[in-house]
N, C-alpha and C positions, 0 to 999 in steps of 0.2 A: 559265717558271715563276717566275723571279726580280721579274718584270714585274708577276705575277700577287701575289706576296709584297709589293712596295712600295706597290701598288697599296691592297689592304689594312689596311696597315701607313698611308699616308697618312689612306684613309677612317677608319681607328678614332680617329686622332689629332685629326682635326678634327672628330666626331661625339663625342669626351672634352671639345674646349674648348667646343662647344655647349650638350653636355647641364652642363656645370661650368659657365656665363652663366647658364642655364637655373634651376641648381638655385642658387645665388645671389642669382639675381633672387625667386625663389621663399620664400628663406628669411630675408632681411633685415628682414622686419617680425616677425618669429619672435624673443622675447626669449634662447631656451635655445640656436639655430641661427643666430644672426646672426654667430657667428665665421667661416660659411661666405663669407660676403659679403664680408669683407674683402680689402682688396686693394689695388694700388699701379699708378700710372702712368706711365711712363718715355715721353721723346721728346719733338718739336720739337711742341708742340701746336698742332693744327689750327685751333680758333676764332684763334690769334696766330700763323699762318706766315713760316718764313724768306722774304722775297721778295727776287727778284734785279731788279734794274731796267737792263737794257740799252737802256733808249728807244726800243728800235724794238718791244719786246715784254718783255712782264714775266713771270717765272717763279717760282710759289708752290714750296715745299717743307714739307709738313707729316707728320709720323708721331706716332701713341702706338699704344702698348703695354700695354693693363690686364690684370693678372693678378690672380688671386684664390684663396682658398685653395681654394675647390670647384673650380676649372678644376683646379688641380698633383692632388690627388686623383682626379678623373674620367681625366686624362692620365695617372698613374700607373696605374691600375685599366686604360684601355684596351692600354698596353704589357705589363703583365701579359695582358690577353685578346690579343692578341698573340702572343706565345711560346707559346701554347696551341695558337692555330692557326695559327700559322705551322711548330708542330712536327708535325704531320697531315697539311699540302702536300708 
């Protein structure tokens, strides 16, 4: 059961940052809904990766991170759906 609860609990969270990319992308050219869109980048950016050079083999290292206010909304709104149905299991 618990398995079945995380299980859940992971799908709604990554089905919130989707439909929040989603609805973002959607509302950016939207003059009254473009504060949806906004957002911020954090991490070692991919187009300029850290690279390690041991000469016999090179090793990239890149990460970001974009958050945006409709992704923290859509995640907020899917944890609330969440405790709904995780209260029913």
């Amino acid at each position: 059961m618990r398995m079945k609860k995380n299980l859940i609990l992971i799908f709604l969270l990554l089905a919130g940052v989707m439909f929040g990319s989603l609805l973002a992308a959607a509302t950016r050219g939207v003059s009254w809904l473009g504060w949806l869109s906004y957002g911020q980048t954090v991490g070692i950016a991919v187009d300029n990766p850290m690279i390690l050079d041991l000469a016999v083999i090179q090793v990239a290292f890149g990460f970001e991170l974009g958050v945006n206010i409709a992704q923290i909304i859509c995640v907020l709104i899917a944890i609330l759906a969440y405790k709904g149905v995780a209260s029913r299991l």
